[in-house]
C-alpha positions as CSV (number, residue, x, y, z in Angstrom):
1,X,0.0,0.0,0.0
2,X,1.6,3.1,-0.9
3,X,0.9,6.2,1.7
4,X,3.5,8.4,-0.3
5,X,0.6,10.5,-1.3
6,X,0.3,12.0,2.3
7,X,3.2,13.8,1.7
8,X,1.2,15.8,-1.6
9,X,-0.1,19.0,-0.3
10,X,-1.8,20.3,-2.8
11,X,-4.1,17.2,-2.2
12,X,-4.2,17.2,1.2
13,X,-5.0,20.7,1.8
14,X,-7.8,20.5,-1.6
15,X,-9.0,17.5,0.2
16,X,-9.6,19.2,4.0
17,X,-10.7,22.2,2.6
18,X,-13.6,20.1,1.0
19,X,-14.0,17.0,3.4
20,X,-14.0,18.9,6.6
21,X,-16.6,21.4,6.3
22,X,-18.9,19.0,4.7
23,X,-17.8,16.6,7.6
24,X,-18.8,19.4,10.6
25,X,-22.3,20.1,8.9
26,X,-22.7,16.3,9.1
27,X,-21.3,16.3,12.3
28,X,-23.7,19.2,13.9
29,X,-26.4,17.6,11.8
30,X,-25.8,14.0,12.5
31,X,-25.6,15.2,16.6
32,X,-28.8,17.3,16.7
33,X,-30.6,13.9,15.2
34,X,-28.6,12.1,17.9
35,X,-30.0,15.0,20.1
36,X,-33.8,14.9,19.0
37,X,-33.4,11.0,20.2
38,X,-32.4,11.4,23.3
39,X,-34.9,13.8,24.2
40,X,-38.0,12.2,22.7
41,X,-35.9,9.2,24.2
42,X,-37.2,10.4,27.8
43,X,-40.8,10.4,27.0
44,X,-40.5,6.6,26.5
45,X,-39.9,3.6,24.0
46,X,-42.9,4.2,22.0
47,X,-42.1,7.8,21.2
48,X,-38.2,6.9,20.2
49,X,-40.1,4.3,17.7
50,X,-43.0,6.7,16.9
51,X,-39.9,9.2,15.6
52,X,-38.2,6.6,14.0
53,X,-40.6,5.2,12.0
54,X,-41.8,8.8,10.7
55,X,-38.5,10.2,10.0
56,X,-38.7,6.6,7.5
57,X,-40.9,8.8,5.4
58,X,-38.5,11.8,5.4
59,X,-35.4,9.6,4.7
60,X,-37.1,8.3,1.7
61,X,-37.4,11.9,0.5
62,X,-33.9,12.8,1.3
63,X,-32.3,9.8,-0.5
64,X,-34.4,10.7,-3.4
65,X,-33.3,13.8,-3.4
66,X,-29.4,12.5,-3.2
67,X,-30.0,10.4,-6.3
68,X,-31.0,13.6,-8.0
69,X,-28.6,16.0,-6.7
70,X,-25.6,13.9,-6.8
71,X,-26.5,12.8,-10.4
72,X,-26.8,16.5,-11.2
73,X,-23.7,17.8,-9.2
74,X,-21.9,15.3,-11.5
75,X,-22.2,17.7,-14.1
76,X,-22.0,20.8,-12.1
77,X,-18.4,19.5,-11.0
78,X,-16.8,18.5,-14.1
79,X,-18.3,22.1,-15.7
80,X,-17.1,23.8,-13.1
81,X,-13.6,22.1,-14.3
82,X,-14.2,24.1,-17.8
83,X,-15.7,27.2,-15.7
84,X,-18.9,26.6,-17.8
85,X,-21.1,28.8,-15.1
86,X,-24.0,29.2,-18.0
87,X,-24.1,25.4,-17.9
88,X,-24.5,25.1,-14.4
89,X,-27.2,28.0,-13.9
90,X,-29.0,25.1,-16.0
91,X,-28.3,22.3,-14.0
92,X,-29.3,23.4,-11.2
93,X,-32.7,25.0,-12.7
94,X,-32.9,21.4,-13.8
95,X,-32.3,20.1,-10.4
96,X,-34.7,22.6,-8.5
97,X,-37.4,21.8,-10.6
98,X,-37.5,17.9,-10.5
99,X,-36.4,18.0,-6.5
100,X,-39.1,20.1,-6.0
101,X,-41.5,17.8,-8.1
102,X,-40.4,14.9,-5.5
103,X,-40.7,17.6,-2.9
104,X,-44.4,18.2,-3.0
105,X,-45.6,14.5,-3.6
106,X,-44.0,13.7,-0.3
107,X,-45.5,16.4,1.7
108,X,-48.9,15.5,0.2
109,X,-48.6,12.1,1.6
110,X,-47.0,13.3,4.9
111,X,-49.3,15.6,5.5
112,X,-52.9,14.2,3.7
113,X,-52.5,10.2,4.9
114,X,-49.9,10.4,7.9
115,X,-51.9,6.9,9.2
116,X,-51.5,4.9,5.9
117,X,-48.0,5.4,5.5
118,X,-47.2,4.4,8.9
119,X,-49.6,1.7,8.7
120,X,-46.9,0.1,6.2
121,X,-44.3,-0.4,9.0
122,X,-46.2,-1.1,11.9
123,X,-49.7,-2.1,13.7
124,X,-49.2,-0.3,17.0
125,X,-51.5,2.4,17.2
126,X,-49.9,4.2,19.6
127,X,-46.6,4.7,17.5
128,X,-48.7,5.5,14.3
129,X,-50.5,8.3,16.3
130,X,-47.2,9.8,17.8
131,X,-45.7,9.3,14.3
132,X,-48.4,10.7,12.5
133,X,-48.7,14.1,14.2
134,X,-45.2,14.4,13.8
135,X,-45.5,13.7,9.9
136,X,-48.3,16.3,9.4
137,X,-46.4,18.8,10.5
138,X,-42.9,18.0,9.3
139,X,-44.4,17.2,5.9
140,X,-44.9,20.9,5.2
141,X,-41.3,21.9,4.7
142,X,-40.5,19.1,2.3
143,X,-40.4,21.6,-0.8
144,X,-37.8,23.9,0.9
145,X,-36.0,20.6,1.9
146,X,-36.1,19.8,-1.8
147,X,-34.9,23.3,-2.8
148,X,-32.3,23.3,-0.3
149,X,-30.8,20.1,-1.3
150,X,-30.4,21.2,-4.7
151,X,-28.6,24.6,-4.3
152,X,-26.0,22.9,-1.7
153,X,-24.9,20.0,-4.2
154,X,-24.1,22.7,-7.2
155,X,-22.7,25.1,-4.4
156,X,-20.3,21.8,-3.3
157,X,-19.3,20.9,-6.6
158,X,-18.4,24.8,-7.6
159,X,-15.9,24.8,-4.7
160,X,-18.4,26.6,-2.1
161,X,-18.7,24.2,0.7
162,X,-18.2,26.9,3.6
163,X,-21.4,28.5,3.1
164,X,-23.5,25.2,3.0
165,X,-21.9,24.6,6.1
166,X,-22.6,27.9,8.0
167,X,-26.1,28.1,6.6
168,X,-26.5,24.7,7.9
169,X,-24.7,24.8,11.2
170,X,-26.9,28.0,12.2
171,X,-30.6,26.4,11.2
172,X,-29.3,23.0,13.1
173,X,-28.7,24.6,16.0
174,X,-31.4,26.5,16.0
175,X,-33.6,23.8,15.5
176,X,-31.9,21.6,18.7
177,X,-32.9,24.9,20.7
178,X,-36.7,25.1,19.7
179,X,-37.3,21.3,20.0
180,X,-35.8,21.2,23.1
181,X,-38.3,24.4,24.2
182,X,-41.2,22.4,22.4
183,X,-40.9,18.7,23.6
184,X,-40.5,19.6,27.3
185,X,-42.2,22.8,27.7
186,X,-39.3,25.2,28.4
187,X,-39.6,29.4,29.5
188,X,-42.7,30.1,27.5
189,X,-43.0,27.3,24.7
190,X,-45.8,24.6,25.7
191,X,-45.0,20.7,25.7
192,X,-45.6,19.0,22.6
193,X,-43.9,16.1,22.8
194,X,-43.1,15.0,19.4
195,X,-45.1,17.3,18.2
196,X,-42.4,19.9,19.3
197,X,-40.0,17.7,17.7
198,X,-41.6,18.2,14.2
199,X,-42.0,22.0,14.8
200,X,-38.5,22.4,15.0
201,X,-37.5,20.6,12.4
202,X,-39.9,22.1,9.7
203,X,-38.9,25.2,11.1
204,X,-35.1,24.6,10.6
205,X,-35.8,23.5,6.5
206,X,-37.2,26.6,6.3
207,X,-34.9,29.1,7.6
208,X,-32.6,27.0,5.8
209,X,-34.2,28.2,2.5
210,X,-34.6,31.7,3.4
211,X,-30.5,31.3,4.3
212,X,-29.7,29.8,1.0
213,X,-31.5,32.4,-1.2
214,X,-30.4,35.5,0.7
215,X,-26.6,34.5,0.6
216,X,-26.7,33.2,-3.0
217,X,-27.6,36.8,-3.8
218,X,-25.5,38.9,-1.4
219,X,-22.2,37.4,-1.8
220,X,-23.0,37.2,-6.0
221,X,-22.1,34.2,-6.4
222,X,-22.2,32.0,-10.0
223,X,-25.6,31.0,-9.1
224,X,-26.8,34.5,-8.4
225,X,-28.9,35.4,-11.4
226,X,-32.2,36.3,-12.8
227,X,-34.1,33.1,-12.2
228,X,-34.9,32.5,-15.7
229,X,-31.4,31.9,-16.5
230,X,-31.7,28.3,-15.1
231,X,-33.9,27.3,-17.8
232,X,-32.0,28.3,-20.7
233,X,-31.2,25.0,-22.1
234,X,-32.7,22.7,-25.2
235,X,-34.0,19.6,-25.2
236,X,-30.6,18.0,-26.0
237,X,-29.1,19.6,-23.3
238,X,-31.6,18.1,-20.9
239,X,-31.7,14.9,-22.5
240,X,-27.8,14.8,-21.8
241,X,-28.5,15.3,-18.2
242,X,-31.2,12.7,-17.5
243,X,-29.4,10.2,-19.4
244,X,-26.8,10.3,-16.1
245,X,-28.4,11.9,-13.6
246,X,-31.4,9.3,-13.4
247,X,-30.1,6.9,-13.2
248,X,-28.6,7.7,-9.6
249,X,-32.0,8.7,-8.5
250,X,-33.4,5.4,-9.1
251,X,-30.6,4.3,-7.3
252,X,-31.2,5.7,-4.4
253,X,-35.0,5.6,-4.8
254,X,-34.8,0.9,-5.0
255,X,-32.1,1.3,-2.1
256,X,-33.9,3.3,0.0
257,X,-37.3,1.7,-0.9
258,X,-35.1,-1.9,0.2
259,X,-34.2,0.1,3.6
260,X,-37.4,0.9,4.4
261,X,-38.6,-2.8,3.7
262,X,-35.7,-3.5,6.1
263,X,-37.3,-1.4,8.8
264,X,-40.6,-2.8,8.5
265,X,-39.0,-6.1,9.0
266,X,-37.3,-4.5,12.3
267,X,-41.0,-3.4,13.4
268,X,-42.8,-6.9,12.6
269,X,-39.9,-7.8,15.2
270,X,-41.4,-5.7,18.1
271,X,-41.2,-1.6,18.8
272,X,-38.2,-2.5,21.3
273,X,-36.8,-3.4,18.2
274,X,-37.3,-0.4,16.5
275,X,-36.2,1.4,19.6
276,X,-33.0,-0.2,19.5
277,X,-32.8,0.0,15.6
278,X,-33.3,3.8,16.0
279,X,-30.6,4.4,18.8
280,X,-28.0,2.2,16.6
281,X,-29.0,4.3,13.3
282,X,-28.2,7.7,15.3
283,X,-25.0,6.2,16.1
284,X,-24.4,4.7,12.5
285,X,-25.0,8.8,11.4
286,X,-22.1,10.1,13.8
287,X,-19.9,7.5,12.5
288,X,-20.4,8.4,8.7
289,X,-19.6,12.1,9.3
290,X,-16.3,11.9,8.1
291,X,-16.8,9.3,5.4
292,X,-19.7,12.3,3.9
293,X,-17.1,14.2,3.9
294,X,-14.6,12.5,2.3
295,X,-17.0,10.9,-0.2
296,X,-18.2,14.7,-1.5
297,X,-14.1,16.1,-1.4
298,X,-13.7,12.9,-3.7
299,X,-16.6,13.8,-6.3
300,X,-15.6,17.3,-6.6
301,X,-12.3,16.7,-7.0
302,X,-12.4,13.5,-9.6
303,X,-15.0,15.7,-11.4
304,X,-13.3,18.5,-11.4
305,X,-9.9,16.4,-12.7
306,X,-12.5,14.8,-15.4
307,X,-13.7,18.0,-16.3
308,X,-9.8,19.0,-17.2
309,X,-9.5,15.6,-18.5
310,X,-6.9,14.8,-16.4
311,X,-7.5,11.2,-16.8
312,X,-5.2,9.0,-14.7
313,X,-4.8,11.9,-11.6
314,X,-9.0,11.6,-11.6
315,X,-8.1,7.8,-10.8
316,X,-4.9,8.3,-8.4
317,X,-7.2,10.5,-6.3
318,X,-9.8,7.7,-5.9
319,X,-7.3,5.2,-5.3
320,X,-5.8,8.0,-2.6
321,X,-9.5,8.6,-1.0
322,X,-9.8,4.3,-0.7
323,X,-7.0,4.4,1.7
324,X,-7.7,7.0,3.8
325,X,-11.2,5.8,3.9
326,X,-10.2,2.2,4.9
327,X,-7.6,3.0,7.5
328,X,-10.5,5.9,9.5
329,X,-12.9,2.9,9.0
330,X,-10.8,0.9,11.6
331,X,-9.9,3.7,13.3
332,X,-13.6,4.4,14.1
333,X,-14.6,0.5,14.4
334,X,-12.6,-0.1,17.5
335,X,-13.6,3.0,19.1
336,X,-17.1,2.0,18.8
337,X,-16.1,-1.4,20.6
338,X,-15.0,0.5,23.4
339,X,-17.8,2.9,23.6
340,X,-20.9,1.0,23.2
341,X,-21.6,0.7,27.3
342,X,-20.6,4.6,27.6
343,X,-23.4,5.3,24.6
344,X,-26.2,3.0,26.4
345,X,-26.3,4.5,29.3
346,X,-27.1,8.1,27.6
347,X,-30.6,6.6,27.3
348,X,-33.3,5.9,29.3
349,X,-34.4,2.0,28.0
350,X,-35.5,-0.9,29.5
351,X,-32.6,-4.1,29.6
352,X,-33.8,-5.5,26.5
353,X,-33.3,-2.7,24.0
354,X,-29.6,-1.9,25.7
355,X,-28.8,-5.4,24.9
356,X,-29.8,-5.4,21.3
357,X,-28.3,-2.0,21.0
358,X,-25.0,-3.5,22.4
359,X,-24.9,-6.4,19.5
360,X,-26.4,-4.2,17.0
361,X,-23.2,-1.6,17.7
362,X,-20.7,-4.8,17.5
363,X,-22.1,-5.9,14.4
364,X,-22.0,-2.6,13.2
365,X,-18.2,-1.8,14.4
366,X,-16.9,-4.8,12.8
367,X,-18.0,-4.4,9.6
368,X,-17.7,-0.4,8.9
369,X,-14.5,-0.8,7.2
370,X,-16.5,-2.6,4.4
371,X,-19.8,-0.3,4.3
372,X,-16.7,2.4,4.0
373,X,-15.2,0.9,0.6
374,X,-18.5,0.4,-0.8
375,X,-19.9,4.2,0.2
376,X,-16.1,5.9,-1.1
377,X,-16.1,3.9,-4.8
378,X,-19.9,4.3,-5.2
379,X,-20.7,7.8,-4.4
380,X,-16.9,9.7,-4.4
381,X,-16.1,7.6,-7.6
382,X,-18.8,5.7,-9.8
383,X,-20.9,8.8,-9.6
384,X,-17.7,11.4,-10.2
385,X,-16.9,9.5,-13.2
386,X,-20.1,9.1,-14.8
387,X,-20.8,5.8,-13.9
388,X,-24.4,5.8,-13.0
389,X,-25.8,3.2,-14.8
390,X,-23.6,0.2,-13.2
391,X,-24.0,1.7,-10.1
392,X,-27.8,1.8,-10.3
393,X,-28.0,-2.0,-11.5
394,X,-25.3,-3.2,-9.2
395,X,-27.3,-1.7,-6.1
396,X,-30.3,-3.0,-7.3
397,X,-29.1,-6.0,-7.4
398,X,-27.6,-5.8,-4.0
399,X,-30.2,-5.2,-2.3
400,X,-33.1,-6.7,-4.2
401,X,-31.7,-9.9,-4.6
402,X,-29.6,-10.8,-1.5
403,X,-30.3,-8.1,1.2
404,X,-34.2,-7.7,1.5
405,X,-34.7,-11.3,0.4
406,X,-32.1,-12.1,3.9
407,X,-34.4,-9.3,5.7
408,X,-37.4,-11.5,4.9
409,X,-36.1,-14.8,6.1
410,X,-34.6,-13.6,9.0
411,X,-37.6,-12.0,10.4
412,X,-40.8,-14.3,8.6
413,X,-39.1,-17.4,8.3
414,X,-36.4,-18.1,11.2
415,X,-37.7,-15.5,13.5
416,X,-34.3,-14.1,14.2
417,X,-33.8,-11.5,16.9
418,X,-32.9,-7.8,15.5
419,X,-29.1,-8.2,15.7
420,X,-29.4,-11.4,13.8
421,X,-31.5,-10.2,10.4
422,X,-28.9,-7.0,10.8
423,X,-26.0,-9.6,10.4
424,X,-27.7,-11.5,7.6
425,X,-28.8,-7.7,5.8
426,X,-25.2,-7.0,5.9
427,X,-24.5,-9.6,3.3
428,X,-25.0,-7.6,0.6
429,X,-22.6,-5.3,1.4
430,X,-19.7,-8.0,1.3
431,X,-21.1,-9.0,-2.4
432,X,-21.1,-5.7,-3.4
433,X,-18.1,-5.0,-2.7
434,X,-16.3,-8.0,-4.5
435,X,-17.9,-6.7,-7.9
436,X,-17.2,-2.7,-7.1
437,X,-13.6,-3.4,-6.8
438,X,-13.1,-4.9,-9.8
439,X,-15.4,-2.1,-11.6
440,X,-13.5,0.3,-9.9
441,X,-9.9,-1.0,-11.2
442,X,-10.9,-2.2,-15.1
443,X,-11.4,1.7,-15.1
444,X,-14.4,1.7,-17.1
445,X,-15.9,4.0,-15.0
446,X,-14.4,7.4,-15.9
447,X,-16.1,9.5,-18.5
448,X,-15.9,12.9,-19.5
449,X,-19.4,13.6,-19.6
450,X,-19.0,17.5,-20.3
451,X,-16.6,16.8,-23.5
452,X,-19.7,15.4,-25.7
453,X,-22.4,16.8,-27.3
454,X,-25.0,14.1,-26.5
């Protein structure tokens, strides 16, 4: 393994000035999720499932919206390589317009048939009641989340990562503030519960919007123009887009469809289950930070290297990003070994869900140096280089054929406990990444997609 790269500095200080930013809005968002959980955590059980199982709904949209934005920032990186800015005023008035499609659909089942939806992943009607107050409210803000999510992957790929972070940072913390006011009744707020919960966080999309839009304009950046200057683009032009973005967003839309299949499974198991499902996945967001960060510093960069078809340092950098990747993986692995008793005891649960929690955190610390490989070549490289189309059939596959067909036995047929359909979920991921590594080095998966026509 060579580590001589480590002493490059133009890479290392292009790669921190992308990956850690990007890594501390994770951080302060993935820690005000963790936050939200521990405080609906002290209401009981049934709320922490209640939150879980409606925030199902809102990571369906958010994934969706990945697909699409990632697809789309694809372009916006490797034009930004050319300094086309007319060219990525369009894609991202293509990108606004279809999140924003997504956007609305979601919120009108959020906020029209809360009940159905959670019906899907579970028959307590205790948890669908909690769940579905929070979902009506929450629901609202889904177009602004849609919005939002579009203006921060072109503002990444043109090199502008600080101010996604700062408009982030600011509506996070705000948003930890109110709901802590709203769920337990604090100065002059009353107590809503989880209902306080979804206040605060439809209130935080939305001042994220306002943020965006205001600081687009006053610091002038290349996005800051008449509005009709996104949609100055032919059919062939869009066409072009599609043909790479879409792909990703059906990605993302069968994978995440396959997660929520996975949680549903989890529910059929009991709420405790859930509970202890939910606590894990809060942790499994604090330990991805970094590797956010480091997967978006890899698009840009590879993209950007594409763009000024610089060919074989496109590929060095992925092979550079693999490493580091791999060697934090561990890193981060054993210290989750030696902090799962320390993270139990931050929550109020009865002895059952603290011992799934314990196994699921294991399970989970053992095997994040190979979720790591998979997330690095999939969305810092396949996607960089164009690749969408493999990607798209190799997670389908992955998923569909060996992960929610293990979910389904392990819960239906041998009636596992939670840890064990976990394990047997996790399968996939080992597949996967047999097949992704030897994508990933035939190097079929670079393409200048901004040096063609069509």
């Amino acid at each position: 393994m060579n580590l001589s790269f480590f002493r490059d500095k133009k890479f290392i200080r292009s790669m921190l000035g992308l990956a850690v930013p990007v890594a501390f809005q994770q951080f302060i968002s993935a820690g005000v999720n963790m936050v939200d959980v521990l405080m609906v955590g002290q209401l009981g059980e049934t709320s922490i499932a209640a939150l879980g199982l409606a925030n199902q709904v809102f990571f369906l949209l958010i994934v969706f919206l990945f697909g699409i934005t990632s697809g789309m920032a694809i372009f916006a990186a490797q034009y930004w390589g050319k300094r086309d800015i007319e060219n990525i005023r369009n894609v991202l008035g293509i990108s606004v317009t279809i999140a924003s499609a997504v956007g609305i659909l979601f919120s009108l089942a959020a906020t029209l048939f809360p009940e159905t939806v959670l019906g899907f992943y579970t028959k307590d009607q205790e948890v669908i009641a909690l769940g579905s107050s929070y979902l009506r409210i929450v629901g609202l803000s889904y177009v602004f989340t849609a919005i939002v999510t579009s203006y921060f992957a072109v503002l990444r790929s043109i090199m502008l990562v600080k101010m996604t972070v700062l408009i982030s940072v600011v509506a996070l913390i705000l948003k930890s503030l109110l709901g802590y006011a709203l769920i337990f009744g604090i100065w002059i707020f009353p107590e809503l519960g989880v209902r306080g919960a979804g206040i605060a966080t439809a209130f935080a999309w939305g001042l994220q919007f306002l943020f965006t839009i205001f600081l687009v304009y006053y610091l002038k950046t290349p996005l800051a123009t008449h509005p009709r200057q996104f949609f100055r683009f032919d059919r062939v032009f869009l066409s072009k887009i599609l043909k790479t973005a879409m792909p990703a967003a059906v990605n993302e839309v069968f994978w995440s469809i396959g997660i929520t299949i996975y949680m549903a499974v989890y529910a059929h198991i009991s709420t405790n289950a859930v509970a202890a499902v939910q606590i894990n996945a809060s942790i499994e967001e604090i330990a991805f930070v970094l590797f956010i960060g480091l997967g978006n510093a890899c698009a840009i960069m590879i993209g950007n290297k594409i763009g000024e078809n610089e060919i074989e340092l496109a590929f060095e950098y992925s092979r550079r990003f693999l490493i580091i990747i791999i060697l934090i993986a561990i890193f981060l692995g054993i210290s989750i070994l030696f902090l799962r008793m320390p993270i139990i005891g931050l929550y109020e649960v009865s002895d059952e869900v603290a011992s799934n929690v314990y196994k699921l955190l294991t399970i989970f610390a053992l095997t994040l140096w190979l979720r790591s490989i998979n997330f690095i070549l999939f969305v810092g490289a396949l996607r960089a280089g164009g690749d969408t189309r493999f990607a798209m059939f190799m997670e389908i596959f992955s998923i569909w054929v060996i992960g929610v067909p293990a979910a389904l036995i392990g819960g239906f047929v041998l009636h596992l406990p939670v840890y064990g359909v976990y394990l047997l979920v996790l399968s996939e991921e080992a597949v996967k990444a047999i097949i992704i590594l030897r994508r990933y080095r035939s190097r079929k998966w670079i393409h200048d997609l901004v040096g063609v026509t069509a």
